[in-house]
N, C-alpha and C positions, 0 to 999 in steps of 0.2 A: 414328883410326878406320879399318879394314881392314877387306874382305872381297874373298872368293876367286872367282872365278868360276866358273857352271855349266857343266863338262864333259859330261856326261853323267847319265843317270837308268838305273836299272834297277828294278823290283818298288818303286817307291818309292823308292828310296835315292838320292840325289843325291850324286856325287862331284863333288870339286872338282879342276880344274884350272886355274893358273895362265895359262896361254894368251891371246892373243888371237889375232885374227884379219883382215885385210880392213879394220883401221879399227873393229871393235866393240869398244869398249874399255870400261874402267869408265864409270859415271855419276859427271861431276865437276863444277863449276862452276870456272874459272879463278879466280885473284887479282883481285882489288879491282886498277883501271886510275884514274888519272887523271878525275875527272870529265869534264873540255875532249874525252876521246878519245875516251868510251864514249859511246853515245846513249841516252837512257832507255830507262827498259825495260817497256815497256807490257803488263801481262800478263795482266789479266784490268779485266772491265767495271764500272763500278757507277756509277750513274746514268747512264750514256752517259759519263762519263768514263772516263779509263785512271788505275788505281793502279800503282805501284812498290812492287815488293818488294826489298828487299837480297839483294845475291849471298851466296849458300851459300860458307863458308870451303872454300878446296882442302882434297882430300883427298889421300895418296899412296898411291901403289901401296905391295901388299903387299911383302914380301921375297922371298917364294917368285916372286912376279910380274915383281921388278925381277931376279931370276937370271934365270929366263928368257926376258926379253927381251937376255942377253948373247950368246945364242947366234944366229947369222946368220940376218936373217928370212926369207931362204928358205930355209932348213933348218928352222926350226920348222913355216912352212907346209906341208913336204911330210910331215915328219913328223906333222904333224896329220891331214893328207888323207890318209895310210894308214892310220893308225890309224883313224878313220872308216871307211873304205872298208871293212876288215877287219871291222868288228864290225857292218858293215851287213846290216841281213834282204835277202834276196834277194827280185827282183821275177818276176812267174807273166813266162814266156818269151814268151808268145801272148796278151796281154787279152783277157778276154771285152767282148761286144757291150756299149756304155754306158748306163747306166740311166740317166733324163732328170733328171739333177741335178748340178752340178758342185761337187766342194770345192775351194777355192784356202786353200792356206796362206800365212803371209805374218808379217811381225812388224808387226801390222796395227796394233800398238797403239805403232810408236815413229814420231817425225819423221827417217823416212829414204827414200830412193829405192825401195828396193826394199822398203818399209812402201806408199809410197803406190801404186806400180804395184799389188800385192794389192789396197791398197783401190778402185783405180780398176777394175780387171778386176770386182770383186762387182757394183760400180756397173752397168757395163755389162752383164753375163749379168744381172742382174734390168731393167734396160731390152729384155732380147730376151724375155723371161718364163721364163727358166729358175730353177726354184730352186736356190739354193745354200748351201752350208754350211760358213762362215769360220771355222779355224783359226788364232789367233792364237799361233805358236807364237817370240814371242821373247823369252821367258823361259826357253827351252831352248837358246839361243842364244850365245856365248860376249858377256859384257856384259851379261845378261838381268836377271841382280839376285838371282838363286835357282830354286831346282826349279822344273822347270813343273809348271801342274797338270795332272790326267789328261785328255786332248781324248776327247771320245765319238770313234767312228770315226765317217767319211761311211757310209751307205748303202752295200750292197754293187753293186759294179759302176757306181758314180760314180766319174767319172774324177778324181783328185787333180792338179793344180796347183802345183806347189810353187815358192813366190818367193823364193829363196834360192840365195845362190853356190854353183857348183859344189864347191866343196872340200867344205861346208858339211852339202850334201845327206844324202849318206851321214848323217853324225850324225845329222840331224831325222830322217830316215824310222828310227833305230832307235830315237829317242826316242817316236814316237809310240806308241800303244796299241797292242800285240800284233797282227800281222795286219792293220794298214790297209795294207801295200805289198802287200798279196795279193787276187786278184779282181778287181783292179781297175786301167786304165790310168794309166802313172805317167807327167806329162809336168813337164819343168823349163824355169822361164821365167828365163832367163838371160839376161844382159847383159853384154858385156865391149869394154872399152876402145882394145884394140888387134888390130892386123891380124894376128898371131897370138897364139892362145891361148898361157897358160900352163901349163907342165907339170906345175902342182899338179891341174889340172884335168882329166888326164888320166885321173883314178879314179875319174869321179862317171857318166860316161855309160852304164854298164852295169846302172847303179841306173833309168835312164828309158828309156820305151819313144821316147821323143820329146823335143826341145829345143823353145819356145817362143823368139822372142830377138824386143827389140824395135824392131831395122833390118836394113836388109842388111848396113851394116859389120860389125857384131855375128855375123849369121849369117854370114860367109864366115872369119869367124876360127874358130867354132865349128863349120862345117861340115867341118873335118879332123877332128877330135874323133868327129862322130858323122854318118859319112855317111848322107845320102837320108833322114835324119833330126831335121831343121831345118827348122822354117815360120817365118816371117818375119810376127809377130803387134805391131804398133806397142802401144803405152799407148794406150788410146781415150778421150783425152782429149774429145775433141769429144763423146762420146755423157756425158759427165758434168763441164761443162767448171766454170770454177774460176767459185765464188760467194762473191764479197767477201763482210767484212763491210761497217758500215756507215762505220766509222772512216775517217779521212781524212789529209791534212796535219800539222795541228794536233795530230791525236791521237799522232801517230810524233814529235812535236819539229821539223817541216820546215817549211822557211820558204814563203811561198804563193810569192815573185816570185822565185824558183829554177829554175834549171832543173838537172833532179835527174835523176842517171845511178847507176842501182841495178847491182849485181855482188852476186849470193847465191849464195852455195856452204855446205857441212858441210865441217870441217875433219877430219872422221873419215874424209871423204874422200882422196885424194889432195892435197897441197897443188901440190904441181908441176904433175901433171896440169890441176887448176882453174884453174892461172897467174892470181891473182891481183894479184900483184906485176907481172906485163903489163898489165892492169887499172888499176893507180897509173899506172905508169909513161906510157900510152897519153892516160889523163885530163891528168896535169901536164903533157904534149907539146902537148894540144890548148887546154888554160885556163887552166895556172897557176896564180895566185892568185886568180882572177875570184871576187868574194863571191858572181856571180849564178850560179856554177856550184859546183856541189853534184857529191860520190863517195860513196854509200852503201854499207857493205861491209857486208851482213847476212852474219853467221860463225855457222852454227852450232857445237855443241860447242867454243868455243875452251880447255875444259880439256882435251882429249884429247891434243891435241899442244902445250904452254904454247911449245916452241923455235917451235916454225910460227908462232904467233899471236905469238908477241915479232915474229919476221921481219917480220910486215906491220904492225906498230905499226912498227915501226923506219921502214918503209918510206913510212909516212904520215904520219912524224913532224912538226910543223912548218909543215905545212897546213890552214889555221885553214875550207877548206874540202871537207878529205876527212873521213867520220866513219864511226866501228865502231861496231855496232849487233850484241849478242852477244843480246837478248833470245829466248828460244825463245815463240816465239807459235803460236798455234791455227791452225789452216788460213786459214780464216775472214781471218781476221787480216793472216796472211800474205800474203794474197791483195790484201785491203784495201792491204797496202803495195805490192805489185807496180804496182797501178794506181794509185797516186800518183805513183808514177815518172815521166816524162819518155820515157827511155833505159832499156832493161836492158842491159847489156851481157856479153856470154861470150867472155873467150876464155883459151878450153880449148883445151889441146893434143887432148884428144880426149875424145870422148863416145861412150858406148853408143845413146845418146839424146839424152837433153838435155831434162831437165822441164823446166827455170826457164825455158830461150827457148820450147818448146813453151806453158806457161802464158802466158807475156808474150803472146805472136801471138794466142791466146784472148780475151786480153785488150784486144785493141785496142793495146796497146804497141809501141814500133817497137823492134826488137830489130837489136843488132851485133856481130855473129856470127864465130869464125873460121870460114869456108868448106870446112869437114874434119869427116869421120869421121860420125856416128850423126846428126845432125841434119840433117844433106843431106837425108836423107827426107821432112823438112817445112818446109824453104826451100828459097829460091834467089836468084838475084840482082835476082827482081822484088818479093821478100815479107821481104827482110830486106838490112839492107849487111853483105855477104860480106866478111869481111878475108882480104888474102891473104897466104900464108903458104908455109914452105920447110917440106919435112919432115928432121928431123934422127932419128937414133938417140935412142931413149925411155931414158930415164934420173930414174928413181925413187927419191931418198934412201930414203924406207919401204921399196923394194925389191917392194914389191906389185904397181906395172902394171909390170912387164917381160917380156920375151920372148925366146926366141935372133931375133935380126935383127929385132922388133920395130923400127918408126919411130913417131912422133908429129910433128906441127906447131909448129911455133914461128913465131906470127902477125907480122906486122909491125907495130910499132908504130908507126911514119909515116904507114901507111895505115889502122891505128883510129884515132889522133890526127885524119886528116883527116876521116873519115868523122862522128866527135862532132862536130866543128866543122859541119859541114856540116847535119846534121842540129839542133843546136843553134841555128843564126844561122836555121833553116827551120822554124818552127810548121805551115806549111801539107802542108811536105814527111812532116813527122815525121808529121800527120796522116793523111796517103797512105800512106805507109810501111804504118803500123797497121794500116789498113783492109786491106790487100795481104793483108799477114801475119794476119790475122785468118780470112779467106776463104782462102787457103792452106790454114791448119792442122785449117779444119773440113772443107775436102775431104780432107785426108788422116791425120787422124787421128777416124776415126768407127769406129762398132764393128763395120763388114763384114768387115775382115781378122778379127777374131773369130769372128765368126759361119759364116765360110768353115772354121778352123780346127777348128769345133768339127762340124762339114759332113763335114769330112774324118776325123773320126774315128768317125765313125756316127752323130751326134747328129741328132736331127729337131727342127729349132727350132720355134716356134710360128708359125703366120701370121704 
């Protein structure tokens, strides 16, 4: 079974193109794993218990899709981003004054970063009392599943929001309904990876009157791209912070007298960049075999990339105390695992942001951190353990976060390995820890940098 992905839409008609993009790829479920490796898979509620569902058989890419993935992925990416960029409607040169309503688009409706930053921006403009009006546009998406449907436009002279990659942008705004990039202020909430942008990215800024981005690492890479034209707007997390469910331990498969060190990433993501495999290798430095030490590796999408997801099976092989947890769970849910955790641990060669450890600090979790790039904004070395780290030249199998002279981090693993341990043999410390980081993240990720933003474009909030 095959299907093609949504390219584009015109008067109705949805063309297909084989493409992907950024890590959006088909909807798949991986192969069937070993029981011993996979964790169950908790996916919906009934009586306050968790059911299992069996994995959906893989599916393979089309042919038209497996060609052109032959051709070098950054040659496809640029080729995409012009072709976009060319057939983009063109945005009013001078915005008019903003009508008191904001539209954010977003692919609100998948488990992705830049799904949930959309839904977390609604969250907060309806906590300042502004209204708003959610486009869920990732169905128009490359990965979407088919045509989008028609979005009404926002309100005329509502400023639009748009939560989507640069290369990207151009496509949605021609996708949308006839005339929403006109009358009205177009501003793109971007995020990017390393200290310089990438050159696909360099055809989207003429489409936005403004970049949102949600660090300064972020904005200093994108402030070449679109000078005096970067606000520096965090996730406001604190103004909508993360609400378990009710679920626990027991309900995830986890043992109670464990001490559990959670690492969650999307495999649609970078896998290099998440450095996962730093993540193993840092846990067996610091415990080995310990039955009372637990590696939780929640993976999302592990069919997008099956070669990546073998890698870190390979890599956990053998370890009757690391375990992969592929289930996709509800927010709710997710969250409920987060605070079972013990440890979350990140280390990422680099981040835009950085939800998971931003969520954990929320949470009361003590988080251990590589000390680099987007999440320096809501740590430091008294609200989180900093690992330290060398920066080496960024190098991308996917070929997607690179850069001319781009660096990233490459944490040390002596110094995570100590830091688990430390925090590990310390219930009292890991407690402290949390508490730090908790209080940290609600001072700096609340929704004022918002509110300032939206200040700065003519908007009159409410009392």
């Amino acid at each position: 079974m095959t299907r093609s992905v949504t390219w584009g839409t015109r008067r109705g008609r949805a063309r297909k193109h084989p493409a992907i993009l950024y890590g959006s790829l088909r909807r798949a479920t991986g192969p069937r794993f070993p029981r011993w490796r996979v964790a169950p898979r908790p996916v919906r509620r009934q009586n306050a218990r968790v059911s299992v569902d069996p994995p959906a058989p893989a599916r393979a890419l089309p042919l038209a899709h497996r060609l052109w993935r032959l051709l070098p992925a950054r040659r496809r990416r640029m080729l995409l981003a012009r072709a976009a960029a060319w057939r983009a409607p063109a945005i009013d040169p001078a915005p008019p004054p903003p009508a008191q309503a904001v539209a954010v688009a977003g692919e609100l409706s998948r488990t992705s970063g830049l799904g949930e930053g959309a839904r977390l921006m609604l969250a907060a403009l309806g906590g300042l009392g502004l209204p708003t009006v959610p486009l869920d546009i990732g169905a128009m998406l490359p990965g979407g599943g088919g045509p989008a449907a028609p979005l009404a436009p926002p309100p005329p002279a509502a400023p639009l929001v748009l939560h989507v990659n640069a290369p990207l942008l151009p496509h949605v705004l021609r996708g949308l309904t006839p005339g929403t990039a006109r009358g009205r202020r177009i501003i793109g909430y971007w995020a990017w990876e390393l200290p310089a942008a990438s050159p696909e990215w360099a055809f989207a800024p003429r489409f936005v009157h403004e970049v949102w981005t949600p660090s300064r690492f972020s904005a200093a890479a994108l402030e070449a791209l679109a000078p005096g034209r970067v606000r520096v707007v965090p996730h406001p997390l604190a103004a909508a912070p993360p609400a378990p469910s009710a679920l626990g331990r027991a309900d995830f498969g986890l043992p109670a007298d464990a001490m559990v060190v959670l690492v969650s990433f999307n495999l649609a993501s970078s896998f290099e960049r998440k450095n996962p495999l730093g993540a193993i290798a840092a846990f067996r430095a610091a415990f080995g075999d310990r039955p009372d030490r637990l590696l939780l590796l929640k993976v999302g999408h592990p069919g997008h990339f099956p070669a990546d997801f073998a890698r870190l099976r390979e890599a956990a092989a053998g370890a009757a105390n690391i375990r992969i947890d592929t289930t996709d769970l509800p927010q709710a849910d997710r969250h409920a695992l987060t605070r079972a955790a013990d440890i979350v641990l990140s280390l990422h060669r680099s981040e835009g942001f950085g939800l998971v450890p931003a969520e954990a600090m929320l949470l009361g979790i003590p988080v251990v951190a590589t000390g680099w790039s987007g999440n320096m904004d809501f740590m430091d070395g008294t609200s989180a353990a900093l690992i330290a780290h060398r920066l080496i030249p960024a190098r991308d199998p996917r070929g997607v976060f690179e850069a001319p002279g781009a660096l990233w981090a490459d944490p040390d693993i002596a110094d995570a390995a100590a830091a688990l341990r430390r925090l590990a043999d310390d219930p009292a410390e890991r407690a402290a820890l949390g508490a730090r980081g908790r209080a940290m993240a609600h001072t700096r990720l609340g929704a004022a940098p918002l509110a300032a933003a939206l200040r700065g474009i003519g908007m009159d909030l409410p009392a």
